[in-house]
Biopython code that builds the backbone (N, CA, C, O; Angstrom):
import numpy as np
from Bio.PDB.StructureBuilder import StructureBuilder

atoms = [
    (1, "UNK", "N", (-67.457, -46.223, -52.732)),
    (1, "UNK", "CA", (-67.130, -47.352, -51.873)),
    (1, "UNK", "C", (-65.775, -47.150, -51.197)),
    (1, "UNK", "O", (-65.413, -47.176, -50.020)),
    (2, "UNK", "N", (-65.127, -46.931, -52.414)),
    (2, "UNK", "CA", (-63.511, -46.565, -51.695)),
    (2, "UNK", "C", (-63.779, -45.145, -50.641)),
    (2, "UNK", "O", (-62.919, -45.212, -49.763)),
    (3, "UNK", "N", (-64.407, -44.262, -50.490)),
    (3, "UNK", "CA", (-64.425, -43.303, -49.552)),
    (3, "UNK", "C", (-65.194, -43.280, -48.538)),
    (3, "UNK", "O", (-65.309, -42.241, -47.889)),
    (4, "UNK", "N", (-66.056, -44.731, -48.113)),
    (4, "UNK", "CA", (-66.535, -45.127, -47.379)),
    (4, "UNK", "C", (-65.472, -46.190, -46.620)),
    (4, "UNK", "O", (-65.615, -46.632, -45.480)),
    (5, "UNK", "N", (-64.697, -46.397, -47.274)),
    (5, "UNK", "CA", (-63.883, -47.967, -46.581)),
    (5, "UNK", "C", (-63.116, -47.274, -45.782)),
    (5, "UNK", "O", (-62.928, -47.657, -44.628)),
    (6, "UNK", "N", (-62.466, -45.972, -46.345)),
    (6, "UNK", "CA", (-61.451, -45.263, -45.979)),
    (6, "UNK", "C", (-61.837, -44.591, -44.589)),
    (6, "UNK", "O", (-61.111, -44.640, -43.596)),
    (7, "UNK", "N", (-63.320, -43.832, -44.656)),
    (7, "UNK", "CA", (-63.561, -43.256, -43.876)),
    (7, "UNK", "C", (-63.847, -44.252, -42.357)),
    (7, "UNK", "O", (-63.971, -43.789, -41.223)),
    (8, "UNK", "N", (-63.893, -45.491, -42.694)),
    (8, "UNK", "CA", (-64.268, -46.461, -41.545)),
    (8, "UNK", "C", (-62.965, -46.857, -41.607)),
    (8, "UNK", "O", (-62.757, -47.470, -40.560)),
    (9, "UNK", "N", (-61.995, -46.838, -42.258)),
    (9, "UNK", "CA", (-60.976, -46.844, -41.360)),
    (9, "UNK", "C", (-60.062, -45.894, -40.415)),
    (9, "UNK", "O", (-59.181, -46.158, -39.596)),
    (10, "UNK", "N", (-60.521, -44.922, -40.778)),
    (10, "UNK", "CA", (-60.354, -43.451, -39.945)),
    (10, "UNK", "C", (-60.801, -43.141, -38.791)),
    (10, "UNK", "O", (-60.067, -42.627, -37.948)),
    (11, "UNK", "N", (-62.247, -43.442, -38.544)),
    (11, "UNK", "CA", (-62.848, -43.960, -37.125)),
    (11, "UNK", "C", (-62.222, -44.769, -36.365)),
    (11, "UNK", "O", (-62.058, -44.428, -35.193)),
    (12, "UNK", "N", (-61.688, -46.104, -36.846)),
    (12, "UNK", "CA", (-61.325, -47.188, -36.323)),
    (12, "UNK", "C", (-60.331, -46.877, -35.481)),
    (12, "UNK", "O", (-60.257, -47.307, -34.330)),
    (13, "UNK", "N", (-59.236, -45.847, -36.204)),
    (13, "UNK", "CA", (-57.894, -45.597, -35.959)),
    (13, "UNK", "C", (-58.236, -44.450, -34.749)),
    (13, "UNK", "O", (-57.543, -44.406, -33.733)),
    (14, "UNK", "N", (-59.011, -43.825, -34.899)),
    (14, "UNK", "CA", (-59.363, -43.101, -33.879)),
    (14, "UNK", "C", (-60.053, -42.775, -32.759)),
    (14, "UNK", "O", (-60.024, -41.780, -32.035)),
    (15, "UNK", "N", (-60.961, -44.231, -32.729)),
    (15, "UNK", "CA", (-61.172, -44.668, -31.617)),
    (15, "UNK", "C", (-60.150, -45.733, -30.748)),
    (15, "UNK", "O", (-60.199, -45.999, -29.547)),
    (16, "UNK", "N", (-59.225, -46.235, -31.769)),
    (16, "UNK", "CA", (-58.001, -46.802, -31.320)),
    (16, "UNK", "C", (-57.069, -45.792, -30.402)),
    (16, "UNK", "O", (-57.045, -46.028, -29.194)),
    (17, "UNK", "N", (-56.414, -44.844, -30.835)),
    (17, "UNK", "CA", (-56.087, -43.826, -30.057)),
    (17, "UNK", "C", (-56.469, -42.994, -28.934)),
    (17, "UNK", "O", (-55.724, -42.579, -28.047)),
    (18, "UNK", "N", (-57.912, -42.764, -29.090)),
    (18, "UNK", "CA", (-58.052, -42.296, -27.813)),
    (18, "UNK", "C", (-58.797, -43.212, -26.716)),
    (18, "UNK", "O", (-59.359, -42.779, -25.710)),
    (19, "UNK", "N", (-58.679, -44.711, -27.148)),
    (19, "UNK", "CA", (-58.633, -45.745, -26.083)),
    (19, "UNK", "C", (-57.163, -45.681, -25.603)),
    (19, "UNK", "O", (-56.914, -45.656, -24.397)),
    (20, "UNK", "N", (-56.274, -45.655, -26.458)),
    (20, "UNK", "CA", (-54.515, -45.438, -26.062)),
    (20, "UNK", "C", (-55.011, -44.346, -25.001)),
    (20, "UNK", "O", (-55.447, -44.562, -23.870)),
    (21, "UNK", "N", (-54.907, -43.611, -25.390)),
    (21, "UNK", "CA", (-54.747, -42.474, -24.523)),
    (21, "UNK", "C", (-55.111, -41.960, -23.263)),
    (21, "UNK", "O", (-54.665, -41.249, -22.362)),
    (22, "UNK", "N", (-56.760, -43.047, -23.781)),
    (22, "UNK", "CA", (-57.694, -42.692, -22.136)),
    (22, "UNK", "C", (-56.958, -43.794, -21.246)),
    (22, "UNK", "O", (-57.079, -43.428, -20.077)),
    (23, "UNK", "N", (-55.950, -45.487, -21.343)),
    (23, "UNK", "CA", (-55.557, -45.864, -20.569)),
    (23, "UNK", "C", (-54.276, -45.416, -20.645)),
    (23, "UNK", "O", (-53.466, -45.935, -19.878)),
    (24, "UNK", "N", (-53.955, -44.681, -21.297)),
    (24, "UNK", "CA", (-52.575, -44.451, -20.837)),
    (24, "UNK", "C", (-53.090, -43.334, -19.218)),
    (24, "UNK", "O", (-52.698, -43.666, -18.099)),
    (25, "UNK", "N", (-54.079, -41.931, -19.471)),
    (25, "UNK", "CA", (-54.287, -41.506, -18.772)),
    (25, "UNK", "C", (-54.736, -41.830, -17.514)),
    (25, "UNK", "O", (-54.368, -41.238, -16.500)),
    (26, "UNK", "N", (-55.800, -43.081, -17.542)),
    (26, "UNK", "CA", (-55.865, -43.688, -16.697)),
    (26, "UNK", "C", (-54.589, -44.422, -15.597)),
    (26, "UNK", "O", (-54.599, -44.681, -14.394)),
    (27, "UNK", "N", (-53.823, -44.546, -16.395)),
    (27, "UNK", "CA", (-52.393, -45.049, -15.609)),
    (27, "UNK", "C", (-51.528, -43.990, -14.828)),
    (27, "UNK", "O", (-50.973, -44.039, -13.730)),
    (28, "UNK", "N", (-51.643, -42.744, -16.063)),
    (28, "UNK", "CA", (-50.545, -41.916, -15.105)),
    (28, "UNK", "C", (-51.715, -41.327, -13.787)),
    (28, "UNK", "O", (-51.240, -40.849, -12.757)),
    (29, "UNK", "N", (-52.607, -41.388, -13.899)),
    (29, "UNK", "CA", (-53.746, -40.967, -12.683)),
    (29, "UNK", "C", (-53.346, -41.819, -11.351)),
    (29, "UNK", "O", (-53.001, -41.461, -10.225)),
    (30, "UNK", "N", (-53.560, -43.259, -12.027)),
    (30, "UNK", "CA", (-53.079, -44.235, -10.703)),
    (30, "UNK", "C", (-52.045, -43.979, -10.349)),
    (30, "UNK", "O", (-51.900, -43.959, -9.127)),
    (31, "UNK", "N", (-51.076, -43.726, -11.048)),
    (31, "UNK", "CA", (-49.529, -43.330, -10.902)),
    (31, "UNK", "C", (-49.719, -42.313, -9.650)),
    (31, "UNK", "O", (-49.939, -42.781, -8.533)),
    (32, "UNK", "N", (-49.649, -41.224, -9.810)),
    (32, "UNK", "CA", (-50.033, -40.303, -8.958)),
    (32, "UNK", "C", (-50.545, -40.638, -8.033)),
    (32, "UNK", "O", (-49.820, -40.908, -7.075)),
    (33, "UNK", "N", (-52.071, -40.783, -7.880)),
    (33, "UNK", "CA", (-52.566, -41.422, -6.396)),
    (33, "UNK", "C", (-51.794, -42.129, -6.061)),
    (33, "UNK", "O", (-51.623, -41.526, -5.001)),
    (34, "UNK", "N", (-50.947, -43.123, -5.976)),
    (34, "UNK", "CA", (-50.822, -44.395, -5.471)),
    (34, "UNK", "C", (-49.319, -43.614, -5.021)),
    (34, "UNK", "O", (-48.662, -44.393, -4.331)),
    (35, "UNK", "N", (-48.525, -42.119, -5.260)),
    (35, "UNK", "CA", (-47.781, -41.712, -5.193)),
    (35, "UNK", "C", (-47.854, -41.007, -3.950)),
    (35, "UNK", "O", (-47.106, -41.144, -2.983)),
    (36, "UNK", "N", (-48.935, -40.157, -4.088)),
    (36, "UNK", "CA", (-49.555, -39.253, -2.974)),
    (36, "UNK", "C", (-49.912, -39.165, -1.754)),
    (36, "UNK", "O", (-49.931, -38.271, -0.907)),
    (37, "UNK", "N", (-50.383, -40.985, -1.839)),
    (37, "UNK", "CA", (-50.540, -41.851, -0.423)),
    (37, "UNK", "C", (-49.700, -42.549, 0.135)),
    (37, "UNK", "O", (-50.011, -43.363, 1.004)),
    (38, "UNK", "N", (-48.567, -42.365, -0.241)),
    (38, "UNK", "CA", (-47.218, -42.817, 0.039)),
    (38, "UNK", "C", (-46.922, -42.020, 1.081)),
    (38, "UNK", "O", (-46.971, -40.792, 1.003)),
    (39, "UNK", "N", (-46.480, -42.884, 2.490)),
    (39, "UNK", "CA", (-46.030, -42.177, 3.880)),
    (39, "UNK", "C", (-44.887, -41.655, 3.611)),
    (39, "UNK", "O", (-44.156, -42.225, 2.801)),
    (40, "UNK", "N", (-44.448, -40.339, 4.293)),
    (40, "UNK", "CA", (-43.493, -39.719, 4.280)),
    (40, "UNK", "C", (-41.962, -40.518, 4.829)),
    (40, "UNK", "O", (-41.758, -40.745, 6.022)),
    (41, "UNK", "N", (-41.327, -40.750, 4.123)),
    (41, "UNK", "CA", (-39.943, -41.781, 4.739)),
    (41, "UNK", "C", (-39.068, -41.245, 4.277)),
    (41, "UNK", "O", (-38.228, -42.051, 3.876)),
    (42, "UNK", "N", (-38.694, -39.780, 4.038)),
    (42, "UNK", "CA", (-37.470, -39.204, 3.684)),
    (42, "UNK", "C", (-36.400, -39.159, 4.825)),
    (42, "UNK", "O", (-35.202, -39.036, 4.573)),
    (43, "UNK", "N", (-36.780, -39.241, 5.792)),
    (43, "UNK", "CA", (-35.820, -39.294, 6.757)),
    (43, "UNK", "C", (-35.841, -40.599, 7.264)),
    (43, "UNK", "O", (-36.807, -41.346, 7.415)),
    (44, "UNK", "N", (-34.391, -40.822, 7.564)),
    (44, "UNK", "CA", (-34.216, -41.956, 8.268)),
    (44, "UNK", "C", (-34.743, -42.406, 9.526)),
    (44, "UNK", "O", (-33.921, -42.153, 10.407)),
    (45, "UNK", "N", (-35.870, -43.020, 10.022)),
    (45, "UNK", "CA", (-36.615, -43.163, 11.273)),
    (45, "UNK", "C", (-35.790, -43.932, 12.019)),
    (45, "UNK", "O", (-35.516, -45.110, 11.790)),
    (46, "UNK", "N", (-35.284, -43.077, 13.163)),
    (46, "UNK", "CA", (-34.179, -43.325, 14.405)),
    (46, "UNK", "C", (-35.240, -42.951, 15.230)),
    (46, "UNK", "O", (-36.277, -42.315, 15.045)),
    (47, "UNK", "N", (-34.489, -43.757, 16.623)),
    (47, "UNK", "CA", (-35.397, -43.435, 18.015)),
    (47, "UNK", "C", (-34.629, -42.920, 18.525)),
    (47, "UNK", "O", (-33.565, -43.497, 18.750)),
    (48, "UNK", "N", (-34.876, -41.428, 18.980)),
    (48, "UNK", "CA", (-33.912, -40.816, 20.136)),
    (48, "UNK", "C", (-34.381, -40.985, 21.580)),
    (48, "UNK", "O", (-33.780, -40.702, 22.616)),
    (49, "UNK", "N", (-35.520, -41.479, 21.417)),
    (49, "UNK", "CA", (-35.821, -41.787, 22.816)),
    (49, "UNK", "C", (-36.274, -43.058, 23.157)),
    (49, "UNK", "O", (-37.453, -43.397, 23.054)),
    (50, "UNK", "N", (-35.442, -43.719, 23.530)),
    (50, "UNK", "CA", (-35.640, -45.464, 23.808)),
    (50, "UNK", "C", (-36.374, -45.809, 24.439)),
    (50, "UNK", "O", (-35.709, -45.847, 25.474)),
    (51, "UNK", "N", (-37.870, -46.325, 24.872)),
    (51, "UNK", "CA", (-38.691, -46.612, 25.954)),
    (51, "UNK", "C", (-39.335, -45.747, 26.334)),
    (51, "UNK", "O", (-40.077, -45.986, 27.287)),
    (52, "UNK", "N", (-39.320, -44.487, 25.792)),
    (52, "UNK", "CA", (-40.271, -43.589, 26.626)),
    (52, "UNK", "C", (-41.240, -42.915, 25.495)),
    (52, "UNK", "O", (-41.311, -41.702, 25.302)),
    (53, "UNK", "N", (-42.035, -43.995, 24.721)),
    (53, "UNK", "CA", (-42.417, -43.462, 23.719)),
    (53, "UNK", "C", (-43.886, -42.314, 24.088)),
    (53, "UNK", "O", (-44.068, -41.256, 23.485)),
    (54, "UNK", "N", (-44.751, -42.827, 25.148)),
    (54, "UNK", "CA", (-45.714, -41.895, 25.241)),
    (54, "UNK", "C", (-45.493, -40.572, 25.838)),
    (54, "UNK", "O", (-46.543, -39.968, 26.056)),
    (55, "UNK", "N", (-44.054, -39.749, 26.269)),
    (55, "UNK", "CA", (-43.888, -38.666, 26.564)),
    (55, "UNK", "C", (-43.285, -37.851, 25.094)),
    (55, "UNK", "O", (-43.260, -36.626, 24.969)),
    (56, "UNK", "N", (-42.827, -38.825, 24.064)),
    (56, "UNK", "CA", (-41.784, -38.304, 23.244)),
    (56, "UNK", "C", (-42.102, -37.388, 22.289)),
    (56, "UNK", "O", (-42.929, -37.929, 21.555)),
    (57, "UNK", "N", (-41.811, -35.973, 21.813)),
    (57, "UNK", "CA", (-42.225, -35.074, 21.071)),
    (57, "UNK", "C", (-42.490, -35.287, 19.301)),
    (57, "UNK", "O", (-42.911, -34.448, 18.503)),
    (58, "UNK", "N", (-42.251, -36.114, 19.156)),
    (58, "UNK", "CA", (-42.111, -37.153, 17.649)),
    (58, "UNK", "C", (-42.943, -38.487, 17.800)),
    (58, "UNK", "O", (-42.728, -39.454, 17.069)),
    (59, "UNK", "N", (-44.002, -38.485, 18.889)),
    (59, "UNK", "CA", (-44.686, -39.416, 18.913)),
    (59, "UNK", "C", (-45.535, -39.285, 18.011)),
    (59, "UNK", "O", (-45.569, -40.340, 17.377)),
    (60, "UNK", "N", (-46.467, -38.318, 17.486)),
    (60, "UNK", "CA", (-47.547, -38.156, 16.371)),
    (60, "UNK", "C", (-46.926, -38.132, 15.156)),
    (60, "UNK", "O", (-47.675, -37.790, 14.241)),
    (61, "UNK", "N", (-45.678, -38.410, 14.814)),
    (61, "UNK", "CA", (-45.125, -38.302, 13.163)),
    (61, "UNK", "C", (-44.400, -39.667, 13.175)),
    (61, "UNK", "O", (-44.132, -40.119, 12.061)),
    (62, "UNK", "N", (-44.008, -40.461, 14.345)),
    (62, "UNK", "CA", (-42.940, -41.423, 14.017)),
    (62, "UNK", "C", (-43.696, -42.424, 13.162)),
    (62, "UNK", "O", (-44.909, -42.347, 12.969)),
    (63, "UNK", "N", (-43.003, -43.256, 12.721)),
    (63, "UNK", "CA", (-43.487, -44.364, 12.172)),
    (63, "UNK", "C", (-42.830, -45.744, 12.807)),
    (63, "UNK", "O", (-43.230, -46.768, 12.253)),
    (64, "UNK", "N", (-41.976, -45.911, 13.780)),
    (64, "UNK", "CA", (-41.276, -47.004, 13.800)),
    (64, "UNK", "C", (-42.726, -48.072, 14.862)),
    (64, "UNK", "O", (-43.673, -47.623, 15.508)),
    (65, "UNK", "N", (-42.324, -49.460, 14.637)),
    (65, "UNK", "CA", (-43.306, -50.243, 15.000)),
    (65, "UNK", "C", (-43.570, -49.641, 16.083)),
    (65, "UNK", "O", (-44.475, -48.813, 15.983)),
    (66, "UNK", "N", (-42.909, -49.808, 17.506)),
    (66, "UNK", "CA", (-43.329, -49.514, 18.894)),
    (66, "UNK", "C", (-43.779, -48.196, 18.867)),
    (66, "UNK", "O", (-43.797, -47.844, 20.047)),
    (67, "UNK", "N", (-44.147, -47.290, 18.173)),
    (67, "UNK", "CA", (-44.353, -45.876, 18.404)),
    (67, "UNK", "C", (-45.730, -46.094, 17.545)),
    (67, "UNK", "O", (-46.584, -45.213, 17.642)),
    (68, "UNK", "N", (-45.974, -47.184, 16.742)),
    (68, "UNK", "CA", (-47.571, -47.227, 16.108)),
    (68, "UNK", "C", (-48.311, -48.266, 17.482)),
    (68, "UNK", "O", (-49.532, -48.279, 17.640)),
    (69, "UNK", "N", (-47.647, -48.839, 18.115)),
    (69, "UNK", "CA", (-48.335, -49.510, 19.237)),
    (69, "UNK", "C", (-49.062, -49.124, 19.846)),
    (69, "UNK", "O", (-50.221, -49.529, 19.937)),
    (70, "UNK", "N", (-48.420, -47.984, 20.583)),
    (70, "UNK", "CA", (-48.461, -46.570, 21.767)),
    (70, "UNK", "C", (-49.427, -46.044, 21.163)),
    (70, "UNK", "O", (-50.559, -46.073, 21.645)),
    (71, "UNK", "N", (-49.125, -45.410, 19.882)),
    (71, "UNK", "CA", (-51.084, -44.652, 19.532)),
    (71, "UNK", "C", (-51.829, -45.233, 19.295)),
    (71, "UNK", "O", (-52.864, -44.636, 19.000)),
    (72, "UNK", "N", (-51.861, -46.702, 19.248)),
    (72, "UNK", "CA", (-52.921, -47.256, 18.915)),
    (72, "UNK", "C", (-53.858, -47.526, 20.177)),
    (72, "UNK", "O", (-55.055, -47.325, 20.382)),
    (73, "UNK", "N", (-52.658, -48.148, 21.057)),
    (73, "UNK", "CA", (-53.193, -48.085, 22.766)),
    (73, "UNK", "C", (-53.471, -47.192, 23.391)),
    (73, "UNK", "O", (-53.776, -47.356, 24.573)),
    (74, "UNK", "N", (-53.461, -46.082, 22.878)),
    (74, "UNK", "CA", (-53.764, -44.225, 23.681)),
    (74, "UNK", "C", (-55.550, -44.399, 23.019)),
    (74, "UNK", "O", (-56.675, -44.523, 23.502)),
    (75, "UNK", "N", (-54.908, -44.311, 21.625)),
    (75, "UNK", "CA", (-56.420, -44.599, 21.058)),
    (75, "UNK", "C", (-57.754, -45.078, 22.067)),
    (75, "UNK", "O", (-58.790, -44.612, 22.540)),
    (76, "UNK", "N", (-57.070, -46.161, 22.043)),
    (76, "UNK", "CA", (-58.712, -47.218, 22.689)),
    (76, "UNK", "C", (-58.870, -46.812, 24.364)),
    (76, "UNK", "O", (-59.843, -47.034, 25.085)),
    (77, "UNK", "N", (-57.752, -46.234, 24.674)),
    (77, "UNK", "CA", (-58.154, -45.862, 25.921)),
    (77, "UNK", "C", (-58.815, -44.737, 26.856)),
    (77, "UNK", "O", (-58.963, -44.944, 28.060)),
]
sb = StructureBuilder()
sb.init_structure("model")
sb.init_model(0)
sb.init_chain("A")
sb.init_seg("    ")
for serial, (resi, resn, name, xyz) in enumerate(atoms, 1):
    if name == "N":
        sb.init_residue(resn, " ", resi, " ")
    sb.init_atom(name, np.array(xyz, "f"), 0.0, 1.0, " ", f" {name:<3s}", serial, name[0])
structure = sb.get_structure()
C-alpha cells in the first residue's frame, strides 16, 4: 500500500512539473514572437526631408505618421 501511495505521488509531482515547464515554455515562446514582430525603432525617426515625402529615399523604411500616409495612398492608387 505504502509503495503504491508513494508511487502516485511521484506521478503527481511529475505531471506537476512538466505542466511547469510546458507553460513556462509556452511563455518564453510568446516571449520571443511577440519580440520578433517588434518594428525596428533603433534609430531615432527624424525627417530629413520635410514635405516631400513621395520622392524621399527612406520612404519604404520610415515609420513616422505622414510617411505611413503616402504609402498607403500610393497603395490604392
Amino acid at each position: 500500500m505504502d509503495n503504491e501511495k508513494k508511487q502516485l505521488i511521484g506521478r503527481r509531482e511529475l505531471l506537476r512539473k512538466l505542466m511547469r515547464q510546458a507553460a513556462l515554455g509556452g511563455l518564453g515562446y510568446l516571449s520571443l514572437c511577440l519580440l520578433a514582430h517588434r518594428p525596428n525603432r533603433t534609430r531615432e525617426e527624424k525627417c530629413i526631408n520635410p514635405s516631400i515625402c513621395r520622392n524621399c529615399d527612406r520612404l519604404p523604411d520610415c515609420l513616422l505618421p505622414r510617411a505611413l500616409s503616402v504609402k498607403q495612398f500610393l497603395e490604392k492608387s
